[in-house]
N, C-alpha and C positions, 0 to 999 in steps of 0.2 A: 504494500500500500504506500503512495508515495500522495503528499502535496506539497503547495509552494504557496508562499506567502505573497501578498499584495502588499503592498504599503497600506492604500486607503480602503482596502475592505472593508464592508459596512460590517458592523457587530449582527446583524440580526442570525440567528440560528439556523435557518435554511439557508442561507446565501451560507455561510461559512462549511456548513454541511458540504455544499461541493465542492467544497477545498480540498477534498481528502479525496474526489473522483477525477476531476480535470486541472492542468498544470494552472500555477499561478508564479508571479517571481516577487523578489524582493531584490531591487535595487540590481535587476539582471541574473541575481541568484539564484538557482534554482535548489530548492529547499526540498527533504523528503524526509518519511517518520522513519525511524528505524524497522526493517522490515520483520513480521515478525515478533518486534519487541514489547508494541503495545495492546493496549486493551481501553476496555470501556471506562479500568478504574484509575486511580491518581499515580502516576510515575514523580519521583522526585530523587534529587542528590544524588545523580551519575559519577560515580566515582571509576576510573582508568585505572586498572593493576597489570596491567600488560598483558604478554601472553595469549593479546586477540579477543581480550575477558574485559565489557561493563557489567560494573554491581552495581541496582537502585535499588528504592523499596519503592514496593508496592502498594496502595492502600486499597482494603475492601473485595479484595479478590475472594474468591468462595476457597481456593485451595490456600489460600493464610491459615497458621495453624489458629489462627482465630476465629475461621471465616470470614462472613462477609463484612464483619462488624470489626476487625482487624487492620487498627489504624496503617500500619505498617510491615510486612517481611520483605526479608531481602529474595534478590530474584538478581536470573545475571542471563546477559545476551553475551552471543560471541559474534566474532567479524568474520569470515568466511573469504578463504583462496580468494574469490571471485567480490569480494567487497560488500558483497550482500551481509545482513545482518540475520544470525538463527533466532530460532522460536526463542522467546524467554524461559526461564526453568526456574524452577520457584526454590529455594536454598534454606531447606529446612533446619541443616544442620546449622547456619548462622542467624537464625530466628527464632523468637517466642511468641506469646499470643499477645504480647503487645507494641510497642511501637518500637522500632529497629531501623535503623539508621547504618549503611556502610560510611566509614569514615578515611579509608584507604591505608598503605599498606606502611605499617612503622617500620621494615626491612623486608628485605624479599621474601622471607620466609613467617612475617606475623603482620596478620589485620589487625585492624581494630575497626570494632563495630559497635556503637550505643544501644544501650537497651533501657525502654523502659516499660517496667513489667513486673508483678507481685514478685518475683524473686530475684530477679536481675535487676540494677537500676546505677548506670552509669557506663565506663566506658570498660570494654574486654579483650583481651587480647585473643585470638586464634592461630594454632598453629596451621602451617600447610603439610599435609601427607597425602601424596598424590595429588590425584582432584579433592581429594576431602579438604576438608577444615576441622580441626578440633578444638574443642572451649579448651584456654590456658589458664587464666586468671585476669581478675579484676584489674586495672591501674588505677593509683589514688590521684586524681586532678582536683588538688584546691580548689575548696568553692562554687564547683561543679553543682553539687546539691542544691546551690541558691537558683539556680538557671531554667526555667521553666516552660513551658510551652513546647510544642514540637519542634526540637534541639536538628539543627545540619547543620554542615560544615565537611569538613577535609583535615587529613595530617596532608602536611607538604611533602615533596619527594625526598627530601633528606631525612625524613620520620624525626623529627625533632620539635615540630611546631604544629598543636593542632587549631586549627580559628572556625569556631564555631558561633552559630545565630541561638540567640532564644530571648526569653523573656526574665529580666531581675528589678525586683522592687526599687531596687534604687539605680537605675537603669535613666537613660535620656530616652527612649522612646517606645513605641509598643514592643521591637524586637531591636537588638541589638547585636553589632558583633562584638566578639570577645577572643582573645590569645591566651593559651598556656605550651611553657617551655620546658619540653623536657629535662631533669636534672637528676633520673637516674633509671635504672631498669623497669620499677612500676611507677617512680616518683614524677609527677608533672607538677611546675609551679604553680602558686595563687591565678583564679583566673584574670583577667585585665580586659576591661573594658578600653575598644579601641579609638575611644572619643569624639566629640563635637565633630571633627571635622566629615567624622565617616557616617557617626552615625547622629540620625537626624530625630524628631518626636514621633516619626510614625514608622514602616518596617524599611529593615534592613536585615536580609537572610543569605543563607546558605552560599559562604564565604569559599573560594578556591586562592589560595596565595605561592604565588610563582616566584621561588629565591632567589632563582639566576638572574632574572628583570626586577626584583623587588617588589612586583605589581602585586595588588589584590584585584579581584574580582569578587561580585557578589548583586544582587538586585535589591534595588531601594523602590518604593512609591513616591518619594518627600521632595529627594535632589531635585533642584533645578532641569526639567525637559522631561521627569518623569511622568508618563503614561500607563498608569495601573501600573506594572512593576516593571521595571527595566534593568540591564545588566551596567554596571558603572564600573569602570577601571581608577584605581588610585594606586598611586608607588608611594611604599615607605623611606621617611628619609630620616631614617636611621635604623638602628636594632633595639632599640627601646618599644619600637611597633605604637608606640604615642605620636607621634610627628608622621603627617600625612598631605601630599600634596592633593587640592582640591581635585574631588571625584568626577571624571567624565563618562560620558554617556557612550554607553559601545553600538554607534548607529548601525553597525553592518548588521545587528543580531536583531532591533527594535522591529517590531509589528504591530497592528493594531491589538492586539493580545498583549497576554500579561507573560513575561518572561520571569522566573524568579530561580534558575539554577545553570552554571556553567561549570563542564570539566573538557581539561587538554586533552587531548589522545597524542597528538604530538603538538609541536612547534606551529604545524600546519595546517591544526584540525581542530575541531572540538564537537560538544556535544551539549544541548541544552535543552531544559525545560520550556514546554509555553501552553500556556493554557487560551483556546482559540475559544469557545464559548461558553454559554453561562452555565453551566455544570459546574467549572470551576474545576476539572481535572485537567492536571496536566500530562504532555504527551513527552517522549522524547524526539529532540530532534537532531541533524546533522548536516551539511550540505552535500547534495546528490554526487559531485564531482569536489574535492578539496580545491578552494580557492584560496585567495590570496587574504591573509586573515588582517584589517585594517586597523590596527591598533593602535592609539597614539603614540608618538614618542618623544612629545614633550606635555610637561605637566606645570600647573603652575602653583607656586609655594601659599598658600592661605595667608591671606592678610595678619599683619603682627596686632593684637589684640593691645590697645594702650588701656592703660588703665586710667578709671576717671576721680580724680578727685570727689572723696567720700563727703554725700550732701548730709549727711547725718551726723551731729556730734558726739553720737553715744557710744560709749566704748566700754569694756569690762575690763578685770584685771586678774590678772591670775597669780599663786605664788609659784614659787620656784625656791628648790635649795640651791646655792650655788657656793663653792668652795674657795673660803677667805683665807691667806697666811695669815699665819702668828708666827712672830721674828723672835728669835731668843733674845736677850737680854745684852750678850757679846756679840758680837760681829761676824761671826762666822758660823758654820754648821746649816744644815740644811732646815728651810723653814717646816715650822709645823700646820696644820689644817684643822679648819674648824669650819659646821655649817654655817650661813647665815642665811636668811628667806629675805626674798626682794620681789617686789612687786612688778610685772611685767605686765606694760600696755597692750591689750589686744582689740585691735578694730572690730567693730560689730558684722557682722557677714550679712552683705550688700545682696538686697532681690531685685531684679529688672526684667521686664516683657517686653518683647518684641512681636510682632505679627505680623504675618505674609499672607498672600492668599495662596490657597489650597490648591487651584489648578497648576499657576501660572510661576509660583511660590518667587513674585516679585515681592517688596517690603509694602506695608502699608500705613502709613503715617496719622492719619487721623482716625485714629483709632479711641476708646474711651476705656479707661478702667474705672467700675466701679464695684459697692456690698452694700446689703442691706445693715443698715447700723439703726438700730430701735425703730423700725418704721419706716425710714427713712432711706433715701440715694447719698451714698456719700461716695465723692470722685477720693480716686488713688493716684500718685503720682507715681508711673510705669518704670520712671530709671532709680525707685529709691523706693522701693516699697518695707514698709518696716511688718513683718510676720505676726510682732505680737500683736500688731493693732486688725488685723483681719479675722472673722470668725472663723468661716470653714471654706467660703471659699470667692472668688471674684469675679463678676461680671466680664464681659470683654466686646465691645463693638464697636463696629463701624460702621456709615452711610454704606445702602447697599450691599450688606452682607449675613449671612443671619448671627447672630449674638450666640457666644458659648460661656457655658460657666465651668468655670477651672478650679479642683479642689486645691487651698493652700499648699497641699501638701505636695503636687506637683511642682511645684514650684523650686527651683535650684540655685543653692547659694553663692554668688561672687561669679556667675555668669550669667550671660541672658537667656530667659527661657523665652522659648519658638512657639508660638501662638498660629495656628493655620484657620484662618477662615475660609469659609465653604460666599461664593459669591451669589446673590439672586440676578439667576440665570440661564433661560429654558436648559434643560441638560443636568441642571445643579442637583446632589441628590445626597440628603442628610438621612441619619441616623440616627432616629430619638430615642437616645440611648436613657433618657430620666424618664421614659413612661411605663409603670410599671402594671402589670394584673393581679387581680388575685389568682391562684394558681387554678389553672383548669376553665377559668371563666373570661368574660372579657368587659372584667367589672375593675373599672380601673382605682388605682389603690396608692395611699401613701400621697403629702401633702408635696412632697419632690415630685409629684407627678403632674399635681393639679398648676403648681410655680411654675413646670417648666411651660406647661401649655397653653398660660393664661400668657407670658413672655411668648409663646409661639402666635397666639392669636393677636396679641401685640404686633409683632410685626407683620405677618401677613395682611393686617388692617393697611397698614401703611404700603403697603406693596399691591395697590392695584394694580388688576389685569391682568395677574397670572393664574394659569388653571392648574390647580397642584393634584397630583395622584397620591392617597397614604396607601402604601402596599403593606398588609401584615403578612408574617411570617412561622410557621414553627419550627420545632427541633423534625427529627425522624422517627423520634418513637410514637407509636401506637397505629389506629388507622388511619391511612391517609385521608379516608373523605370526613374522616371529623373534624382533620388537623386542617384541612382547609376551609370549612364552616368556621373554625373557632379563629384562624388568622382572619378573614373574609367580617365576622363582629370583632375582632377587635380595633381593625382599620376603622370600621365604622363607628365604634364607642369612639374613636380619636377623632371622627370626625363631627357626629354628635355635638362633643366639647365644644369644637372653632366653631360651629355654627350657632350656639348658643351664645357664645363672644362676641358674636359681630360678622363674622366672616361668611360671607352669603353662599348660601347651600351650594348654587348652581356652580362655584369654582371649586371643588370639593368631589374630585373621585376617589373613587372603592376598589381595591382587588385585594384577595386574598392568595396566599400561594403554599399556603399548608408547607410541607420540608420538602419544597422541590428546587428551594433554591438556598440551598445551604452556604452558609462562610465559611464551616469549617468544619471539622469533621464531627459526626454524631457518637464517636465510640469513645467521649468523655464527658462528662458532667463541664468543663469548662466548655467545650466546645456545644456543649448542645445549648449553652448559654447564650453564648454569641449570635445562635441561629435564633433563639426564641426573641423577634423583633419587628417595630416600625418603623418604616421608613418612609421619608415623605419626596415627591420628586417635582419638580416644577415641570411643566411639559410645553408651555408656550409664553 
């Protein structure tokens, strides 16, 4: 089965459909799936171990030792005399019934592969015996355990570095990347968050980093040119893996689809993820003939961050021992020591916001921060916000965009936090993420729900002439035709509300889509989280 990518191919599900039956190009290129390799269910994290051998995992396959409900096992294609790609084979021996990750090979002779799963949970090594693979042991990565969410990434070809994506509470954005360096046979260092520069407030996943070039690769949504997820190249400039020259975009791979994983097979070639429509599964892919891979080869170093004289006079003090001489009495001989406590000035930790918009993620200037303080609107000052004066959490808007509210607690000290507004504009498509149900019903619940929608009827007042669709959503469990009755009312208890607020019926449509249009996977409690939702969309 082969197809090729358009640049401007429309999204709709039957045009994309025949992508997979008649040729398309991209940028001249002709594009094909690997043959053979895929299926109806989610491919991810193509990891290259040579020997003519891709590992990914698979999600949801019926022969996952978990079935169909089996976030992930590993599975592996081969390349074939003739270039062709064999059936996939599903790799029991390096899987459990839950989510399994290849991370590629720490020396010739040992994988490592993520697991996580009621008995496994972290990163393991496998030895090679023949075709087999056998379990070795565990490796200890620092920090690892804080890391959450469905974990990809790669060790690099020298097995020494592995850089992996997930989720950590005190993280910059939904998914982040992160390094740990080997320092001994099962010993890897603290993990490290790979920073501001790489990583942005919303995702950044499943990292490949090239030692000979210094490059990373990896797919973000957020970077600048990003279209639902794109593959971005950045070179590190240094070995500290902190210091990163600003991330570009790798146009030769971009489609109208969402890209979110790249592996090398050589210097000449690669292999990647793309998800073409709204299923939201991903395929793998490769170019039909190896073409000339357009890589930049220069990058430019991120602006040097000045620091701003502090608008705040408060400051704390801390004590400190520090070690005074005591001189003998004569003149010579070696002095004695004694404690003494001294009081060291420390500046208060500076909070500032910043906001871009969400498509185009240029800066947005007239922006407004404010909180409800006893009743009342009280404005914030964005480059000097002081924590303790904020309750739980702060307003954010601008003309023309819809207003979001930010818990305190996002909020990051002694840099600025990144603010994305969603703009009103046919196409625009939010996530009302503070409306809540009671469970099983579509009887809406909780005084965060009623706040957020009374501020949503607020603006839509203000924004004549748009016809907005609220689409609800559910998870995948139970039956499907009730799970679409009960998303199909709870769109319309949302929309019920706005019309009771002002917002006249006739701009106000209905659809419901029960779990057919999932975000994310249903084989967790978090993920089924994610699916259970309203969203609202501007259409004209």
């Amino acid at each position: 089965m082969m197809y090729i990518l358009f640049k401007n191919l429309p999204k709709a599900g039957s045009t994309l459909l025949l992508a997979f039956l008649f040729p398309f190009w991209i940028f001249g290129q002709e594009v094909k799936s690997l043959s053979g390799a895929n299926s109806p269910q989610d491919d991810q994290n193509p990891v290259w171990i040579g020997s003519n051998t891709l590992l990914f995992s698979r999600a949801f396959h019926p022969e996952n030792l978990g079935g169909t409900s089996d976030p992930g096992d590993i599975w592996m294609t081969q390349r074939e005399e003739n270039g062709e790609w064999g059936q996939a084979i599903h790799r029991p021996d390096l899987s459990t019934e839950g989510y399994d990750i290849p991370l590629g090979l720490e020396d010739v002779l040992t994988l490592l592969v993520f697991h996580r799963d009621g008995e496994r949970n972290g990163i393991y090594q496998y030895s090679k015996f023949g075709t087999d693979w056998n379990f070795l042991r565990k490796i200890e990565v620092e920090g690892l355990d804080k890391i959450q969410g469905d974990l990809q990434g790669r060790v690099n070809k020298e097995g020494n570095l592995i850089f992996i994506s997930g989720i950590a509470t005190d993280g910059i954005g939904n998914d982040d990347l992160f390094v740990s360096k080997k320092i001994g046979p099962i010993n890897w260092s603290m993990i490290q968050n790979l920073g501001s520069v790489i990583n942005t407030p919303g995702q950044e996943v499943s990292p490949f980093f090239d030692t000979e070039s210094s490059q990373l690769y990896f797919a973000s949504n957020m970077h600048p040119s990003a279209n639902g997820k794109d593959i971005f190249i950045a070179k590190a400039l240094d070995e500290s893996y902190q210091n990163w020259s600003k991330p570009v975009k790798w146009e030769q791979l971009s489609s109208p689809g969402s890209e979110s994983s790249v592996t090398f097979i050589s210097s000449s070639e690669v292999v990647w993820t793309s998800t073409q429509n709204s299923d939201g599964f991903a395929d793998l892919l490769t170019f039909t003939t190896p073409v000339p891979l357009e890589i930049p080869d220069e990058f430019e170093t991120p602006e040097a961050i000045v620091s701003q004289p502090e608008k705040s006079s408060e400051k704390s003090t801390q004590s400190t021992n520090t070690m005074a001489p005591i001189f003998p009495l004569v003149s010579i001989g070696i002095p004695e020591v004694k404690l003494e406590k001294k009081e060291i000035e420390e500046a208060a930790p500076r909070f500032e916001v910043s906001v871009i918009d969400e498509k185009s993620k240029s800066e947005i200037n007239n922006f407004r921060l404010s909180q409800q303080a006893k009743g009342n609107v009280e404005l914030l000052d964005a480059q000097n916000l002081n924590l303790e004066m904020i309750d739980a959490e702060i307003r954010v808007e601008a003309p023309g965009y819809f207003p979001k509210n930010i818990s305190k607690s996002f909020l990051r000290p002694n840099t600025p936090t990144v603010i994305a507004l969603t703009k009103l504009e046919a196409g625009a498509n939010i996530l009302l993420d503070a409306v809540r149900f009671r469970r099983g019903t579509a009887e809406l619940e909780g005084a965060e729900t009623i706040t957020f929608l009374d501020d949503l009827a607020e603006v839509l007042n203000e924004s004549d002439g748009f016809k907005i669709r609220i689409s609800g959503h559910t998870d995948g469990a139970g039956d499907p035709g009730l799970n679409k009755a009960l998303s199909l009312e709870r769109a319309g208890a949302v929309r019920d509300f706005l019309v009771e607020k002002g917002v006249p019926f006739e701009r106000l449509r209905i659809a419901g889509w029960g779990g057919t249009r999932p975000l994310a996977s249903n084989a967790t409690e978090v993920g089924r989280s994610k699916n259970r939702r309203v969203e609202l969309t501007i259409e004209n």
